[in-house]
C-alpha positions, 0 to 999 in steps of 0.5 A: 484556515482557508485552504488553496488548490495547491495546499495540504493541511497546511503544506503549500505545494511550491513549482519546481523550475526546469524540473529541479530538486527542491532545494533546502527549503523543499520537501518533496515538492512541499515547502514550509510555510510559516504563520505570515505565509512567507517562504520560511528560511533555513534554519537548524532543523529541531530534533526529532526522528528521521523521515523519508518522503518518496520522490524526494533526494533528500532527506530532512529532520522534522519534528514529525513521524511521517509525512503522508501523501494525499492519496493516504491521507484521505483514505486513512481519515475516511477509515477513522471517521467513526472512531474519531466521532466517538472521541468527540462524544466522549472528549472534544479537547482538541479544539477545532481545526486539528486533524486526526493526524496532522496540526497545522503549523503554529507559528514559531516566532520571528521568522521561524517557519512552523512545525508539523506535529503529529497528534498525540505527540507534543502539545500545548502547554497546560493541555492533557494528552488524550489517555487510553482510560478515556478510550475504555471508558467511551467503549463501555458505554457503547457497549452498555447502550448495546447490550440495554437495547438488546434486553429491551428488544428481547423483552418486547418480543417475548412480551409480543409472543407470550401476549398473542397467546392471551389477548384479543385484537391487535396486541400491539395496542396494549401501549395505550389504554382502553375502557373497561366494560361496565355495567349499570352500576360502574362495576367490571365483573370477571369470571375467573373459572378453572379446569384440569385439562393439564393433570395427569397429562390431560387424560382423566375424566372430568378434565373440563369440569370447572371445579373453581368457580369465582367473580372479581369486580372493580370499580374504576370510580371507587377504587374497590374490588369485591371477589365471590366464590360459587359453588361447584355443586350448585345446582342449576339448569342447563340451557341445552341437553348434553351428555349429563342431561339438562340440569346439574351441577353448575361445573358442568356448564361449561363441559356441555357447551364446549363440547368437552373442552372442543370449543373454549369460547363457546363454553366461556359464554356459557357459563358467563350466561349462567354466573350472570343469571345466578348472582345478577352480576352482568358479566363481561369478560372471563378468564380461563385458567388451568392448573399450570397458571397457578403453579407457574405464575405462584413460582414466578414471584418466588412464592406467596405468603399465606395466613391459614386459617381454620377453627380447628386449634390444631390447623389444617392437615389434608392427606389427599397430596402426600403422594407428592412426597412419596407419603413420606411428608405431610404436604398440606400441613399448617398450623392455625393462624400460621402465615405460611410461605407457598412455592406453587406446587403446595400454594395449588394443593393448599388452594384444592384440599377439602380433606377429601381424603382424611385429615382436619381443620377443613370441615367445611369442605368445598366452603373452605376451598373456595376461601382459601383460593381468594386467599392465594389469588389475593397473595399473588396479586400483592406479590406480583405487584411488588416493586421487587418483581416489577423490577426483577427481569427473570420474575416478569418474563416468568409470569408472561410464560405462566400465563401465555401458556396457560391462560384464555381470556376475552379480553383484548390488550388495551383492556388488560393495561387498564385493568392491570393499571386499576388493579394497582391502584386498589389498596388491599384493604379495598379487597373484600370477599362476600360469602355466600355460606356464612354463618350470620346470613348464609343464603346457601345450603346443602341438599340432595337432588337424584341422589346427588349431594348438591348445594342449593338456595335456602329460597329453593333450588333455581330461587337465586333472588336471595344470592343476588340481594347479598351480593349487591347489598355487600357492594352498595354498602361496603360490605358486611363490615359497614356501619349499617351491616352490623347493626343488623336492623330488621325493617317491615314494609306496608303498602298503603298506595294500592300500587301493586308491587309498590313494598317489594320494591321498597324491601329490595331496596333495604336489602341492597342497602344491608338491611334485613326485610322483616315482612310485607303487608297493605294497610289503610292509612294516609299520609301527607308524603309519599313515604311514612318511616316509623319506630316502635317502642321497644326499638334498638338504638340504631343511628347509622340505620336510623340516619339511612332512612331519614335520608332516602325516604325523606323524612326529618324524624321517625316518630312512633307508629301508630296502632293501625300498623304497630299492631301488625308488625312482625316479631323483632321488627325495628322499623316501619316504612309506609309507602303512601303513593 
């Protein structure tokens, strides 16, 4: 409806002559108007409550409550603006051209003038009048919405706060993702070391010692990852003198170059250098945690689940934390093959015990720490990725504590989304571990070295040419459970090119690929390929590594070898590969 300067809503406002009263048909200046625009004749006025408008001597029945001046009108429409925007979100059933207050006048019929109506009182025929249920209902939900933006909001800022503490550069950048360092083979390898600074209150000898010692590598390309554990006793050289001299167990490195814990990242460097230099695995990032990470992170996802294992029959039972309970429990006790569930307090006792202190099922030792560390470090990876966690807001502001507080890393945010997303795309079966003490194809022993019990290579103390081929033998095949490992095949080089080194490379080349180098020797024999694969009579049926060498060294069948280096081979030797040039 078009409005003219002397209307309001629908009322026209009528001049009064020689200063009269309005008459009957005038309210206040206000007469009725009816759907032709016509002055409306007087007719019985329909029953409703009484009015009285100010300036007026009268006073009339209308089927309104009250009738209110302009001036209120407009301030009392502009304080319900936000109400009455709500109540459109949630119900628009008033159809346009009605006000919060007012209707225009209907028409009546024949004559008849219009009635003003308030809102909310009668209405169209068929149409539901707007119920206080509608009210709570749109009120809810502006409560939830609020309530939604303030958890996400809170949950942004304590994710900002506790990341700072952790990562490099900007963390606001851990929105996006960015690339992982790589080394030559696609691999990312991590330093995971730990150290006691916060046990005991941090007042106790060797508090930087890293007595946990271990490297993750991923793939980004084949979706795999592969953990290895160093010992604490290895013995190595240090790159500098310090308090403990120039060479000693490899847990001291990092004690020397951060001068006792005073400078973490140059001692992070420091033994990144030297786990590089050990297991030929160029290392990029680390990851610095203490005892309160495991505690923390473990209760976060409520706990891990563990299956122990021990070749004792009766398990595992270590004396060393019983003073946790008041030596009135055992608290590091399983049963062989039990899957056991681990709050942090006893997933980090079980993670350090070496039955040190008297007990059983750990005769390994150090060895059989470090297996039981990948093992809760694999458990909590599952359960932290667990929709159940991911979803549980306590659990997820929980673990950001554990780790804001407690770890030291190098790498920045954007890397820890790529590597947090990769680490969920790996499957636990893709998970393996190298060991580097086992019993098929230990490249580790024990020893003694200035009186000290020490671990050292089989190949010699500082030889780590033996670590080194493992690891990457494990990696290029799969592990030890590949079809190639397990047939255990025994190959012996002969150079017969007058190449100097031309059989050494061909051997690292075997054990990279899981099989064993028999001996290496120079022979006198031509060939009309650059390579000659041989077997000899009494060679194993070997078909996975059979196939291996026909493929790399280019050969269609391997046929018997001849006298000139059949007669030279070493005992249990399989195969023979010659190189000719």
């Amino acid at each position: 409806m078009v409005k003219d300067n002397n209307s309001i809503d629908g009322f026209v406002r009528r001049p009064r002559s020689n200063g009269a009263p309005g008459g009957d048909d005038a309210i206040g200046g206000l007469s009725r108007r009816g759907s032709t625009g016509a002055i409306g004749q007087p007719k019985k006025p329909r029953r409703g409550r009484r009015i009285h408008v100010a300036g007026a001597g009268h006073s009339d029945n209308v089927g309104i409550s009250r009738l209110t001046p302009p001036d209120e009108l407009a301030a009392s429409r502009q304080s319900r603006s936000i109400g009455e925007s709500m109540d459109d979100l949630v119900d628009n059933a008033d159809g346009p051209g009605q006000g919060p207050f007012l209707s225009p006048p209907e028409p009546t019929g024949s004559g008849r003038s219009g009635i003003l109506r308030r809102r909310g009182g009668a209405s169209k025929p068929g149409k539901k009048p707007r119920s206080r249920r509608r009210r709570i209902i749109k009120w809810t939900i502006l409560i939830i919405l609020l309530i939604g933006l303030a958890i996400g909001g809170f949950l942004l800022y304590r994710a900002y706060v506790e990341g700072s503490k952790v990562f490099g550069g900007n963390i606001l950048s851990v929105l996006t993702e960015a690339p992982l360092k790589k080394d030559a083979n696609g691999r990312t390898n991590i330093l995971i070391f730990g150290t006691a600074e916060d046990d005991e209150g941090g007042t106790h000898d060797g508090k930087n010692l890293t007595d946990s010692l271990m490297v993750l590598s991923v793939s980004q390309d084949k979706k795999d990852a592969y953990m290895v554990s160093i010992p604490r006793d290895l013995w190595v050289k240090y790159n500098q003198t310090c308090s403990v001299g120039t060479e000693g167990k490899i847990n001291a490195v990092y004690l020397c170059a951060s001068g006792d814990g005073q400078d973490q990242k140059a001692g992070a460097a420091a033994l990144q250098s030297k786990i590089t230099e050990v297991t030929g695995l160029e290392v990029q990032y680390y990851a610095h945690v203490n005892f309160s990470v495991v505690v923390g992170a473990v209760d976060a996802v409520g706990g891990v689940d563990v299956t122990v294992e021990t070749d004792d029959p009766r398990g595992i039972l270590d004396r060393n934390f019983d003073w946790k309970c008041n030596y009135k429990c055992y608290y590091v006790k399983y049963a062989k093959g039990q899957r056991a569930h681990m709050d942090g307090e006893h997933a980090l006792a079980f993670s350090r015990a070496r039955n040190a202190q008297g007990g059983y099922g750990l005769g390994n030792g150090n060895f059989d720490r470090e297996r039981n560390q990948q093992k809760v470090i694999v458990a909590l990876r599952e359960k932290a990725m667990s929709v159940g966690t991911l979803t549980d807001i306590g659990k997820v502001m929980n673990l950001m504590k554990a780790m804001g507080d407690n770890l030291r890393t190098n790498l920045e945010a954007g890397e820890a989304r790529s590597l947090l997303k990769l680490t969920g795309e790996i499957g636990a079966d893709k998970i393996q571990s190298i060991s580097l003490v086992d019993e098929k194809e230990p490249v580790l022993t024990t020893g003694t070295m200035y009186g000290q019990s020490i671990v050292r290579p089989i190949n010699g103390v500082y030889s780590y040419s033996g670590i080194k081929a493992k690891i990457r033998k494990a990696m290029s095949t799969g592990g030890s459970d590949s079809a190639i490992s397990k047939e255990q095949a025994k190959v012996m080089v002969f150079n017969a090119s007058g190449r100097s080194g031309a059989a050494s490379a061909v051997a690292q080349e075997l054990e990279e690929n899981g099989i064993t180098n028999n001996g290496l020797g120079n022979v006198t024999l031509r060939g009309t390929s650059k390579y000659s694969v041989y077997k000899l009579s009494g060679t194993r049926n070997l078909p996975a590594t059979e196939e291996f060498l026909k493929k790399t060294y280019g050969v269609s069948e391997i046929e018997l070898a001849p006298n000139a280096v059949a007669t030279r081979v070493a005992a249990g030797t399989d195969f023979i590969v010659v190189v000719h040039r």
